[in-house]
C-alpha positions, 0 to 999 in steps of 0.5 A: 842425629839423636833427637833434642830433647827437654829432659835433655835440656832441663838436666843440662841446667843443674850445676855439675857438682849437684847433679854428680852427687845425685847421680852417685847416690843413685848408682848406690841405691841402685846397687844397694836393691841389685846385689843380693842381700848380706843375710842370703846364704851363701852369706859371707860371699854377698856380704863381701860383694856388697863390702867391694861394690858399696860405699866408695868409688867416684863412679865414673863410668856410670856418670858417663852412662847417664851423660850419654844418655841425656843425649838420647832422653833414655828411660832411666830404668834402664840408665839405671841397670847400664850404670849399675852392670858396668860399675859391677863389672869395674869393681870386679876388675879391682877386685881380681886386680888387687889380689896377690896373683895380679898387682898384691894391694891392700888398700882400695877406695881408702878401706881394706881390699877383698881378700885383705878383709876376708880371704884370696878364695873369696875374692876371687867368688866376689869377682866372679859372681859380680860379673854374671850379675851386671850380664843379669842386671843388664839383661832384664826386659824394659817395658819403656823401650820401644819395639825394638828394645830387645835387639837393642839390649842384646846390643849393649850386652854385647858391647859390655861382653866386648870391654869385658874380655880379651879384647878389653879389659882382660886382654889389658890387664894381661898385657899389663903383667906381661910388661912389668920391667919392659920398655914399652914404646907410646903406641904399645903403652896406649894400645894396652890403657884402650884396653884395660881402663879405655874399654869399659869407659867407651863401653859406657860412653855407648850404653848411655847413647845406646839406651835411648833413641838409636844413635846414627853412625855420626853420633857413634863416630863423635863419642868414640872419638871423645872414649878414646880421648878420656879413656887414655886421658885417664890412665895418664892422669892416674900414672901422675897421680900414683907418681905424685899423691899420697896414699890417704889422698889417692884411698890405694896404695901410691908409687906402686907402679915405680915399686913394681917396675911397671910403664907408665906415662911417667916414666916414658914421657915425664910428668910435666909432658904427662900432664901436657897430653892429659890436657891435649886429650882433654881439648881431643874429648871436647872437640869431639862433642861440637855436633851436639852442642849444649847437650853434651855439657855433662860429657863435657864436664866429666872430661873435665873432672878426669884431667882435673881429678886430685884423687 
């Protein structure tokens, strides 16, 4: 079992709306010194990369990278870069996602999107240089690891490499434009949300535990049940949220989906069972993180904030 720890405890005593906003304000400066400068040649490329990754965002999969990582007392140098990496390799996603040639949207995190503010080319360079740089970020050698810090790094690269690609995130996102006006079954639409919103959070979940002392295959069992849980109950949330909020609420286009045709939760189950599930798989989440007891209150409290979340 991963070892009880007292910065594990003493960061279990802070009120979750505090600790929350420290963390997000971290993952902004951190993100602030990772990406490179708005004044480095190629200047307009970084400017917009910066304009995509700062200012906005809940920043959920970070919060689960430090969650994960309260279980374990994982150095925060490298909390820092995990957290950092896959909010780079989320925001890349929406960027490429917003673009004329996947979902057209031009409106995300309540501002403008990418190719909306400058143009499809340069946006499509904002998602690609966002992806080699999280791989960057997270690939830097840590002094505060133990012997086998290297092993355990090339591990979590290849956990991110994994969420990333056809058999995560991309691989959802093509299954996503393949079933715009098809009448998918539950089990088909679940397989593709594990895919392209379950992924990255479980990928997450497993950074943060995998950042510090070295999870048993109990732990790992535990949290990837709770991923799974708050992955689907996420995407569940997010189709009632576009079915039933307000653009300025939501900072992205609402009622896109029923625009585009495309299956949803909503449209398969209704809302009020919708909303049913996201509660069941909330309670799924929770109950997966008995063995850990109070430690895993943050991981907890997100779960919470994913089926409670107005936005």
């Amino acid at each position: 079992m991963i070892p009880v720890t007292a910065n594990a405890a003493n960061a279990a005593n802070a009120p979750f709306d505090q600790w929350m906003q420290h963390i997000q304000q971290s993952v902004e400066q951190t993100l602030d010194a990772l990406l490179p400068p708005a004044d480095t040649v190629p200047t307009v490329l970084h400017a917009a990369m910066r304009y995509a990754a700062l200012g906005g965002g809940k920043r959920v999969r970070p919060l689960l990278v430090y969650a994960a990582g309260d279980l374990s007392d994982a150095p925060h140098g490298l909390l820092e870069r995990a957290a950092a990496a896959v909010e780079m390799i989320h925001v890349y996603s929406l960027v490429h996602d917003d673009m004329p040639c996947m979902d057209d949207d031009a409106l995300r995190r309540g501002k403008p999107t990418v190719h909306v503010q400058y143009d499809e080319a340069t946006a499509l360079l904002v998602g690609d240089a966002l992806q080699a740089q999280a791989f960057a970020v997270l690939a830097v050698p840590d002094a505060e690891l133990a012997s086998d810090g290297a092993a355990r790094q090339l591990a979590m690269l290849g956990l991110l490499t994994h969420a990333a690609g056809s058999g995560g995130m991309c691989g959802g996102q093509a299954i996503d434009l393949a079933s715009v006006g098809v009448n998918l079954s539950l089990a088909q639409l679940e397989q593709m949300h594990q895919l392209k919103t379950g992924a990255l959070l479980r990928a997450s979940v497993l950074l943060g535990a995998w950042s510090g002392a070295r999870p048993d295959a109990a732990d790992i069992a535990a949290l990837e049940i709770y991923a799974r849980a708050i992955g689907l109950a996420f995407q569940v949330i997010d189709d009632v949220l576009d079915a039933t909020a307000d653009s300025a609420t939501l900072g992205k286009t609402a009622g896109k989906d029923a625009a585009d045709n495309k299956p949803t939760y909503v449209s398969l189950l209704g809302l009020e069972a919708s909303v049913a599930l996201a509660h069941r798989l909330r309670d799924e989440a929770h109950a997966a993180l008995e063995q850990f007891g109070a430690r895993a209150r943050r991981l907890r409290e997100i779960a919470d904030l994913i089926v409670q979340r107005k936005a």
